[in-house]
C-alpha positions in Angstrom: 28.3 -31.9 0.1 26.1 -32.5 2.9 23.7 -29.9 1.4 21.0 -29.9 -1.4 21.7 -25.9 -1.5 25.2 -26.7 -2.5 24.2 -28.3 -5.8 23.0 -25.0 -6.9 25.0 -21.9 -8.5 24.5 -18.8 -6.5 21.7 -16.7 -8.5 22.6 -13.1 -9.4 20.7 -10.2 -7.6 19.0 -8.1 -10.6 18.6 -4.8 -9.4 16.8 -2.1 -11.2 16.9 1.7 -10.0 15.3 4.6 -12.3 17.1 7.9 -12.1 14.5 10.2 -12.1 11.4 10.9 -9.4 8.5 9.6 -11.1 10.1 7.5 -13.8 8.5 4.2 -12.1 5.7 4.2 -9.3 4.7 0.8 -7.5 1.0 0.4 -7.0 -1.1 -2.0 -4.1 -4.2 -2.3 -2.3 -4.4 -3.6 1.0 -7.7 -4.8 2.3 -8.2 -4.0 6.1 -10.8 -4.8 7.9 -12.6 -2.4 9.9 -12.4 -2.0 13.9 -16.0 -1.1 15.7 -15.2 0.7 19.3 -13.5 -0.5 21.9 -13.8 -4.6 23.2 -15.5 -5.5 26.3 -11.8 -5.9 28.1 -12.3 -2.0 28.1 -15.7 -1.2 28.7 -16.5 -4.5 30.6 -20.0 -5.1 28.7 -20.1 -8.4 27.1 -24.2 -7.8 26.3 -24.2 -6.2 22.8 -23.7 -8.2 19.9 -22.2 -6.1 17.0 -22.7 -6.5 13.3 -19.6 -7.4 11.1 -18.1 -3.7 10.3 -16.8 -4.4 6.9 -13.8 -3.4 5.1 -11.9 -0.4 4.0 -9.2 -0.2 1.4 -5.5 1.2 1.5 -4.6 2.3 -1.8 -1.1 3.0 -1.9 1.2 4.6 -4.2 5.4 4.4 -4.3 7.3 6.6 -6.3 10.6 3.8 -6.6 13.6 6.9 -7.3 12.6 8.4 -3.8 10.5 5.6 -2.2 7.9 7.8 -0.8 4.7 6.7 -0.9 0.9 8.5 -1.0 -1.7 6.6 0.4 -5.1 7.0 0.8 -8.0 4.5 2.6 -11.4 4.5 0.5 -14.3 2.6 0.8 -13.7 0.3 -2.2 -11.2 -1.6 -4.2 -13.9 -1.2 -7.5 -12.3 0.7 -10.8 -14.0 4.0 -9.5 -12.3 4.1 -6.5 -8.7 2.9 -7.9 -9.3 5.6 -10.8 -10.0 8.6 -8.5 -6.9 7.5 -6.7 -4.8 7.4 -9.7 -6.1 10.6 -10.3 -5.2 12.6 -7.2 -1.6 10.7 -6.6 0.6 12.5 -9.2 -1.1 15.8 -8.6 0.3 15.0 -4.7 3.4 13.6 -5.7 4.2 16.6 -8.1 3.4 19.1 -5.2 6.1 17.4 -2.9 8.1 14.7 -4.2 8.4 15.8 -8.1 8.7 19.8 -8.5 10.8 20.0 -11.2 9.7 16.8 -13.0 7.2 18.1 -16.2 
């Protein structure tokens, strides 16, 4: 026993899978920042400063049966934004991912 890890008892995998499209979606948001043009490697002008660009948000949406995903990039990561995204993902998912789920 020339191992700490052999002390322990192998832990059983739990695995979960629901048998229907749209039983269980996974939700996330990804913050990403944003990219302004092209460096000065490519345009060769070092002059300009730029301001910080900010961020923009990838709201995405898993449906765990099929594992596709919807995803849309908003502006914000507020309730409004996560709401109206909430809104508009089973309305895609039913159009191609869950015809005959009612």
């Amino acid at each position: 026993m020339n191992k700490l890890s052999c002390l322990d008892e192998p832990i059983s995998v739990v695995r979960y899978e629901y048998k229907a499209p749209g039983d269980m979606v996974h939700l996330d948001i990804k913050k990403l920042g944003k990219i302004d043009g092209v460096g000065h490697r490519i345009t060769g002008d070092r002059s300009g400063k730029r301001r910080k660009p900010g961020w923009e948000y990838l709201h995405v949406c898993v449906d765990d049966n099929s594992r596709t995903a919807y995803t849309e990039v908003l502006p914000g990561e507020k309730a409004t934004s996560a709401t109206c995204f909430l809104i508009r993902a089973p309305t895609w998912f039913q159009r191609h991912v869950w015809p005959s789920v009612e």
